[in-house]
C-alpha positions in Angstrom: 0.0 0.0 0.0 1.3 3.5 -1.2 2.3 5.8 1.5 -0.1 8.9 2.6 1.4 12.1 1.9 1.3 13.0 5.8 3.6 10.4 6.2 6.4 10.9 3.9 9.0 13.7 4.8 7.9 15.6 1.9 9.0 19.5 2.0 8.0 20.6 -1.2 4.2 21.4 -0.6 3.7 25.2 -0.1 2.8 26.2 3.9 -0.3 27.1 4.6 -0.3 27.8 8.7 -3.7 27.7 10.5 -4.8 27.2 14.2 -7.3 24.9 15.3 -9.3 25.0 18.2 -10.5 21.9 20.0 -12.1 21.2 23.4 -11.3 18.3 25.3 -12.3 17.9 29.1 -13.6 21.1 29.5 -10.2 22.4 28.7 -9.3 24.5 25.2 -6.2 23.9 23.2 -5.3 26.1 20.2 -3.0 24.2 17.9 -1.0 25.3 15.0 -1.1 23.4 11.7 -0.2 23.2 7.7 -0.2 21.2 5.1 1.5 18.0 4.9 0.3 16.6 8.4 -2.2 13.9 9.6 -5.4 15.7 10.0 -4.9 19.6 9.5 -8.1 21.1 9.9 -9.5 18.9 12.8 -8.1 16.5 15.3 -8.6 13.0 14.1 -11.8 11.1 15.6 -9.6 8.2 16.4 -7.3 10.5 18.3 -9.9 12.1 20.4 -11.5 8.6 21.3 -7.9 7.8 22.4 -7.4 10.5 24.2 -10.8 10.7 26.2 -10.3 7.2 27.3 -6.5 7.9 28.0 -7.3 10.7 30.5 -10.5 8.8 32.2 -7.9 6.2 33.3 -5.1 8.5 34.2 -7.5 10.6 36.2 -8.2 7.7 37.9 -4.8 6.2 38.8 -4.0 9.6 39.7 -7.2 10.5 42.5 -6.7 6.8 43.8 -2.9 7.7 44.3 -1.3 8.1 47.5 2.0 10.0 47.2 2.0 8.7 43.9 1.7 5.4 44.7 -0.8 3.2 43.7 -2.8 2.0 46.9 -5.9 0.5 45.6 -7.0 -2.8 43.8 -9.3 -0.7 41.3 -6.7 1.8 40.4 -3.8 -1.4 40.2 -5.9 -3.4 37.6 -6.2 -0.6 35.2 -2.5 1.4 35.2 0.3 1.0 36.8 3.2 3.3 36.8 6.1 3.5 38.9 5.7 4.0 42.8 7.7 7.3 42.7 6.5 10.1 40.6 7.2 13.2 42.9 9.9 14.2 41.2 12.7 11.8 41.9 11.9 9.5 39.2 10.4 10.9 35.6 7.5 9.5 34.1 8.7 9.0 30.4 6.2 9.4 28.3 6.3 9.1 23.9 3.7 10.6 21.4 4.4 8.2 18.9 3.9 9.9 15.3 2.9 12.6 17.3 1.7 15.0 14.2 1.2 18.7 14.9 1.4 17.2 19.3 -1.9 16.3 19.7 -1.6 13.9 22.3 1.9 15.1 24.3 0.5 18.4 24.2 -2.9 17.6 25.7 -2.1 15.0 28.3 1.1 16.9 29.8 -1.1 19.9 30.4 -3.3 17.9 32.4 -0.5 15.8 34.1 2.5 18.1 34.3 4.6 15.9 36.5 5.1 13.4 32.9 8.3 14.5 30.9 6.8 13.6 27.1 8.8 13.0 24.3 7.2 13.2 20.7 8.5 11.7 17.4 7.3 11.8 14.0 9.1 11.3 10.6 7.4 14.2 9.0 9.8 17.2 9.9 7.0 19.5 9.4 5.2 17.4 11.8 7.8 17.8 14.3 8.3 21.5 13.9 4.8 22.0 14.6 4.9 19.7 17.6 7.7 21.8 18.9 6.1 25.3 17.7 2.7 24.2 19.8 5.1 22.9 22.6 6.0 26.2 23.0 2.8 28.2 22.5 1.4 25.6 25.8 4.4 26.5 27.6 5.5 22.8 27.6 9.3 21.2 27.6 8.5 18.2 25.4 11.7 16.9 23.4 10.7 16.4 20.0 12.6 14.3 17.2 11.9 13.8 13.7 12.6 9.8 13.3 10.9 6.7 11.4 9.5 5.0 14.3 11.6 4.9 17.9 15.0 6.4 17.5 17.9 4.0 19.0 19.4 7.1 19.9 16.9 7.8 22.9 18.1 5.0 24.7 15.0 5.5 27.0 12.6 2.9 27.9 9.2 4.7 28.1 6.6 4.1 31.3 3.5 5.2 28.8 3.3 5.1 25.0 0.3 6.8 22.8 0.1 5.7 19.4 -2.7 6.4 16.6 -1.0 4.5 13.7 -0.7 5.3 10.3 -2.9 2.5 8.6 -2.7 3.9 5.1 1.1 2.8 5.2 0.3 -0.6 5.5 0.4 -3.4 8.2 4.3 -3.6 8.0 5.1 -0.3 9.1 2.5 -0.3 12.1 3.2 -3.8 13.1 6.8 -2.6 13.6 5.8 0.5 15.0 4.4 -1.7 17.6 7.0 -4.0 18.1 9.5 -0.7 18.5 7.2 0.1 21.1 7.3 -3.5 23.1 11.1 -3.5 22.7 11.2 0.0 24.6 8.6 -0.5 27.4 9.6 -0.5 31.2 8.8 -3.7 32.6 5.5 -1.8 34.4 4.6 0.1 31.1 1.4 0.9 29.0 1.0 1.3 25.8 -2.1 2.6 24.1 -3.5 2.4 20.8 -6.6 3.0 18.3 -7.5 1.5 15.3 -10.8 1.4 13.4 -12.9 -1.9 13.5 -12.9 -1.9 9.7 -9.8 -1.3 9.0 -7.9 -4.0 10.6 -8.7 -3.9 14.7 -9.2 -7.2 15.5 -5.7 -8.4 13.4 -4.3 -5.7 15.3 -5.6 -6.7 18.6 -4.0 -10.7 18.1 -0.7 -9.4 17.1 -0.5 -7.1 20.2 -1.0 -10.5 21.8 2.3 -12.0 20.8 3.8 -9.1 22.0 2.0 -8.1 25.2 0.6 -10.5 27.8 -1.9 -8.2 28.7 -3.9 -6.6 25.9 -7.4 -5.2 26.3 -9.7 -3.2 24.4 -10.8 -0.3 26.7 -13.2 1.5 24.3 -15.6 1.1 21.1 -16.5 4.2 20.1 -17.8 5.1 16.8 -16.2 2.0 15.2 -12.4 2.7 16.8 -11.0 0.4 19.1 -9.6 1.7 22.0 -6.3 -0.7 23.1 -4.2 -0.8 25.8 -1.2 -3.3 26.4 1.0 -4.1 29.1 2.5 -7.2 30.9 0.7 -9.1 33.1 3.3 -9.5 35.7 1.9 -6.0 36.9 -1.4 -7.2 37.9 
């Protein structure tokens, strides 16, 4: 399957900048855009089911939190992240083909304590994840990279990723894989895919790479993933 053109790193497409509003638990983002990137004039339906469900849950792990540390069976069966997030030990957090910062953007305004890092291999992507970085008063480190760059040498506690389907099943499938490979041993990984265009495929091959795979959410025909390992439960 050919590439999309929000996909490849393809510079030649004259700039058109615009800002997007969009509203997502009672808070207001203003985001910066332009040709050449995943979903321009609107954020993607599949990214705002993510991210709604995202955000339940992390509200959640966070109100049941004592000190930061988990202290409830409810909270423990859903998310677990490490015991220490006061500071001392960093949260590490990757938007995964992070676009114009969507998801970074939203979730460390919410949760400030997270250090995010964003990666996309769109340099205009990336440019606007840093530009709207900046405009939220935000310190997330963005890369421009084709998948997870070796060069992080970071194992990440919390992974968001809205795949690019129209690039085919290998690219996502090892988009995924990347993901397992750079996981802390409690991680999470989170993903969304539409029912009709390959969810339940998805869902088996997150299997042989997570023990724990469950689909959180159906919403308007996306599937709502999350992965971990079940040595956390």
């Amino acid at each position: 399957m050919a590439q999309s053109h929000y996909f490849k790193s393809d510079q030649t497409l004259d700039h058109e900048i615009k800002t997007i509003e969009y509203m997502i638990a009672q808070h207001h983002f203003e985001l910066i855009t332009d040709r050449g990137v995943f979903s321009r004039n609107k954020v993607d339906y599949g990214t705002n089911v993510m991210l709604k469900i995202v955000l339940k849950e992390l509200k959640e792990y966070y109100s049941n939190s004592s000190g930061y540390s988990l202290n409830n069976k409810q909270a423990k069966s859903q998310i677990n992240m490490p015991e220490s997030m006061n500071g001392v030990e960093t949260i590490k957090c990757l938007d995964l083909g992070c676009g114009y910062g969507v998801v970074s953007i939203v979730l460390n305004t919410f949760f400030p304590e997270q250090k995010w890092y964003a990666v996309d291999i769109n340099p205009r992507a990336a440019e606007l994840t840093k530009r709207n970085s900046k405009k939220h008063s935000l310190d997330i480190t963005v890369l421009e990279s084709d998948g997870i760059p070796k060069s992080m040498d970071l194992s990440f506690d919390l992974v968001l990723l809205n795949p690019p389907i129209r690039t085919g099943k290998d690219v996502y499938y090892r988009l995924f894989a990347e993901v397992a490979a750079t996981m802390e041993e409690h991680g999470v990984f989170y993903t969304v895919i539409q029912k009709k265009q390959g969810a339940v495929s998805a869902f088996k091959y997150l299997q042989e790479l997570f023990s724990d795979v469950v689909v959180i959410d159906k919403s308007g025909g996306y599937h709502t993933i999350r992965c971990r390992n079940s040595c956390q439960n």
